[in-house]
N, C-alpha and C positions, 0 to 999 in steps of 0.2 A: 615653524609650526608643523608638524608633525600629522598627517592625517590622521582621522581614526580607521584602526585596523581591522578590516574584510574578512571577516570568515570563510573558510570553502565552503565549496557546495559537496556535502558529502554522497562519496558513491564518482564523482566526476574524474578525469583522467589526471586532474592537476591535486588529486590527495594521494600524497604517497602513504602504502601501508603500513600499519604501524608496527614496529619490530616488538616481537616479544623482549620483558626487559628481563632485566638479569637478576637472581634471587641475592636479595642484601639481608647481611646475618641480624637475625634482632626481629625480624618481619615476617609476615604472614603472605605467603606468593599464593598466589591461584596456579594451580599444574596448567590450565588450559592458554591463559595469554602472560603468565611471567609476572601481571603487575601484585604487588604489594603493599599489607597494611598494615596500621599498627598496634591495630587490635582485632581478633579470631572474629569480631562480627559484623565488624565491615565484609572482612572476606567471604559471610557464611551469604550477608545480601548480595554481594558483587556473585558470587556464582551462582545465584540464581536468571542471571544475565545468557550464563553457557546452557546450564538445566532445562530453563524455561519454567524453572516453579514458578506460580504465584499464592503463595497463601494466605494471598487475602483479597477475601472476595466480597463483592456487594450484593447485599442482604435485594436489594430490589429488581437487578436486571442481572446478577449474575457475573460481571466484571471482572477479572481477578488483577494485582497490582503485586510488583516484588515487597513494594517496601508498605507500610500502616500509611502513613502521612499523602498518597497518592492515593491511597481510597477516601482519606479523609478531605478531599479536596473533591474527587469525585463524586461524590456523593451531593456535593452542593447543589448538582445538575438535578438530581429529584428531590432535594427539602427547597430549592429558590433561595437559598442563604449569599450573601456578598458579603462579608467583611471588608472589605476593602473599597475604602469612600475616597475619593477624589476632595480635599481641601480646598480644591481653587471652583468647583463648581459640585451638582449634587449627588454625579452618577456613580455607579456601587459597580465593585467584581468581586468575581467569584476568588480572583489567586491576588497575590501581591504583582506578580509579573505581568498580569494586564492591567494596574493599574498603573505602573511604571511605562508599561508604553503607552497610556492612554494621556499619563502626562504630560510626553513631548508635542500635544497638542497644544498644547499651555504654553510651555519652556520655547518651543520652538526649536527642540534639543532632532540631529539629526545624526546619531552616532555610525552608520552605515554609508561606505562612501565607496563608490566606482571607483577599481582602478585604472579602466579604459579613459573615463570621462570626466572622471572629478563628482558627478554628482553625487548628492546626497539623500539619504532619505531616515525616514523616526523606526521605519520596521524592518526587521532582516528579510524578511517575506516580499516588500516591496523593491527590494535591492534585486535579489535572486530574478526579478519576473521583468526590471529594467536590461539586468543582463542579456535576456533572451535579442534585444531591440540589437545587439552586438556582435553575437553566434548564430543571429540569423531565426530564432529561436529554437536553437538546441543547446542545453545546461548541463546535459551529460554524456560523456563521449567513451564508448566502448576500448578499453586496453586490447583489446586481441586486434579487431579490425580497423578501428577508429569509427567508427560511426557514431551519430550523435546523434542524441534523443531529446526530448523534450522536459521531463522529468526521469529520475532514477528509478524510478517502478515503471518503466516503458522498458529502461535499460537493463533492470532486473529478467526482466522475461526476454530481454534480446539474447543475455548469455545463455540461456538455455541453447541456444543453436550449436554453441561451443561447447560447451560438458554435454551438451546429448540429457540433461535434465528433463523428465516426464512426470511431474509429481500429481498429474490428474490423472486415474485411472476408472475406466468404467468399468461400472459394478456389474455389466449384463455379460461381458465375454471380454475384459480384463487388458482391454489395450488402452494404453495409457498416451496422455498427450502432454504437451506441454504449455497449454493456454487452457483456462476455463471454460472460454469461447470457442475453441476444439472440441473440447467432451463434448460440451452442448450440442453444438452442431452433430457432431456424431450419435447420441443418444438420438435424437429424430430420426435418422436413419432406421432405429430396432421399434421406435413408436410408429412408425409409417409402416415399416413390416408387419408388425403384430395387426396393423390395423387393418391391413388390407386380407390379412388371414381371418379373418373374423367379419370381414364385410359378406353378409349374404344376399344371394338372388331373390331380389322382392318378387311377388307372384303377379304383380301387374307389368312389373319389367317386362319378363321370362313371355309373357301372353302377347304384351305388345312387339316381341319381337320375335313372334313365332308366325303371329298374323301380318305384321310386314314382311317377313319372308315370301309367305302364298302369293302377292299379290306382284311380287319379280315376276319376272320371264320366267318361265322353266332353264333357259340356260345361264342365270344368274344365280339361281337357288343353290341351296346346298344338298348335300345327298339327305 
């Protein structure tokens, strides 16, 4: 018996990247990663993957998604709609795919399986967060230095040390950083200046410390 087979964790140092493939006659390549389709409108959604179009957007928060069918999904989050009823008891979702995991509550189906330890688990989410019990909890490990992060968006912001990446720049005098929580901090810096440029001498201040002067020694005082 065969276990069930473990997905990577993507972004980690154990996924090799993916070669661009090679244009086969008859097919529709995308210039940008090689792969291929077999008809001009897969390829015309797929490149909006590299573009970042999204042309379609929601009418009530503004959202936008590549493809119709993922706005129409999202959208359920502000009408409350579920289609998707669970037959073995009452509870509803919103997609087919959480009611599929919601099943192995039922089935007692555990298709994610450690390959440290053999254990099993119903969601890929609870696999990835067992693994941590293993790495110590680090799930993703830096290709240049090795270092190892906790999730890939910790890791995303480590390689900036390596490309020299600065994609936060302030808007008051144009130096740029490479965390969010840099600018931020930084921005205080021009808000505490500005503030202190604009603090003025109250007239009770200025009195009370014109009158505690007089009342020094003459060689304490000031000229």
């Amino acid at each position: 018996f065969a276990p069930p087979t473990k997905k990577p964790i993507v972004g980690s140092s154990s996924v090799r990247p993916q070669k661009k493939r090679g244009r086969l006659p008859g097919r529709k390549n995308c210039e940008d990663c090689g792969r291929s389709f077999s008809v001009r409108r897969s390829l015309t959604v797929h490149r909006r993957i590299h573009t970042g179009e999204r042309p379609f957007k929601c009418e009530d928060c503004g959202k936008g998604f590549y493809i119709k069918s993922s706005l129409t999904v999202h959208r359920r989050i502000h009408t409350g709609e579920k289609p998707y009823g669970c037959d073995l008891c009452e509870k509803r979702f919103t997609t087919k795919q959480c009611l599929t995991i919601h099943r192995r509550i039922h089935t007692g189906e555990k298709p994610f399986w450690c390959e440290t330890c053999g254990k099993t688990f119903s969601q890929e989410q609870q696999l990835h967060l067992h693994e941590a019990v293993h790495t110590g909890g680090k799930r993703a490990f830096c290709k240049v230095c090795g270092k190892g992060f906790s999730c890939n968006e910790t890791l995303k912001i480590h390689l900036r040390v390596h490309t020299g990446e600065k994609p936060y720049g302030c808007d008051l005098c144009g130096q740029a950083f490479a965390t969010g929580n840099e600018r931020r901090f930084h921005r205080l810096g021009h808000r505490f200046e500005s503030l202190v440029g604009r603090v003025p001498q109250h007239k009770a201040f200025v009195k009370l410390s014109s009158s505690s002067q007089t009342s020094l020694p003459r060689s304490l005082q000031g000229p």
